[in-house]
Structures are given as structure tokens and as C-alpha cells.
C-alpha positions in Angstrom: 8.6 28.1 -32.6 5.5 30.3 -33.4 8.0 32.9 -34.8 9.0 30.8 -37.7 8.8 31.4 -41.3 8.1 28.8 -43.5 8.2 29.4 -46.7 5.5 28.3 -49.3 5.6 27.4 -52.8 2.6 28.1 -55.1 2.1 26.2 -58.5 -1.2 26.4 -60.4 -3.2 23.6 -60.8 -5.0 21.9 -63.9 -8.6 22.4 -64.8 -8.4 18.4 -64.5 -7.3 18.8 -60.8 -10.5 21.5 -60.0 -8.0 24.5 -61.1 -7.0 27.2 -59.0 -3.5 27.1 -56.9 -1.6 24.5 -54.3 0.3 25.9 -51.6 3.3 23.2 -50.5 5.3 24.0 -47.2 8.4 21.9 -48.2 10.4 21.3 -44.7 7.0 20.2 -43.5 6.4 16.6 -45.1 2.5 16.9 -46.3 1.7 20.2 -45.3 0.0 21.7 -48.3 -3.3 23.2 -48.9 -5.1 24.9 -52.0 -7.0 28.1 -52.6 -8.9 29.6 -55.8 -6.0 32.7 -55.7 -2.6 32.4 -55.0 -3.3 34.2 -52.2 -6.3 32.3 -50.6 -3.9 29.2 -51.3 -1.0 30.9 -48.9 -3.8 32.0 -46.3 -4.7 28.4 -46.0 -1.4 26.7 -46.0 -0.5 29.2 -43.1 -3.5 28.1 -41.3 -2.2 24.2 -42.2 1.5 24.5 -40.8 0.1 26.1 -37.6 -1.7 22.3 -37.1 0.9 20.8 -38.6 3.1 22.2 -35.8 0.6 21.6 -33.4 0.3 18.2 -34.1 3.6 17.1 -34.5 4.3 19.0 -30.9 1.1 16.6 -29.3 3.2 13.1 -30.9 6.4 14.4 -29.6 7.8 14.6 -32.8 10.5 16.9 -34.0 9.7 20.5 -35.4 12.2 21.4 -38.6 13.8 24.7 -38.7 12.9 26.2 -41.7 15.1 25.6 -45.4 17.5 28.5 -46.2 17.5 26.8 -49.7 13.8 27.1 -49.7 13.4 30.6 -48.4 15.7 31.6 -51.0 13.6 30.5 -53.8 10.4 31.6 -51.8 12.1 35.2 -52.1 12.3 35.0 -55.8 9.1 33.9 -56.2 8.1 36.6 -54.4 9.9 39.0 -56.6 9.2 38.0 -60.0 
């Protein structure tokens, strides 16, 4: 499963909320992680569905294939 690609969706978040950007990992309920760059938010969400993963494999719980909806919006994202 380690060849997976989730994707991740980065929104800014409000000076109220200590600024900077979240990283959410849709098809992984409550994976998500947050970084001062858009890219140190990614870095860490990466490093957050690797123990999501992880710990979902030590409950025996069931590992989702990643969206095609969401990797479709990921690539724009990435393209804009």
C-alpha cells in the first residue's frame, strides 16, 4: 500500500487560527496536519498519512484506495 498517492488539499488558515496552511488528506478521515508554507504543510501531512496507515493497519482496520474525484481536483490545484 506504501505506493499510494493520496492526494492533499491545502487551504490557508486565519491569523485567528495561528495563520499559515492546513494540509487535509480527504479519503483518510482526520488525517490532516499544518505547516507555515504550503509546502511544509504537505511535507507533514505525508508524514501524517504514513501513521495514519500505520495505525489503521495495527487495529485491523481497512486502508481506502485513494479518490479519483480527489486526485482530480489535487491536479488542478496543482496547476493553477
Amino acid at each position: 500500500m506504501g505506493d499510494l498517492e493520496y492526494p492533499i488539499l491545502v487551504e490557508p488558515r486565519s491569523v485567528a487560527d495561528g495563520g499559515g496552511f492546513a494540509a487535509i488528506v480527504p479519503d483518510l478521515p482526520g488525517c490532516m496536519s499544518n505547516g507555515e508554507t504550503p509546502e511544509g504543510a504537505v511535507a507533514k501531512a505525508q508524514d501524517a498519512i504514513q501513521a495514519w496507515i500505520e495505525n489503521s493497519r495495527r487495529l485491523g482496520r481497512a486502508i481506502p484506495r485513494p479518490s479519483r474525484h480527489h486526485v482530480a481536483i489535487w491536479a488542478a490545484l496543482k496547476t493553477a
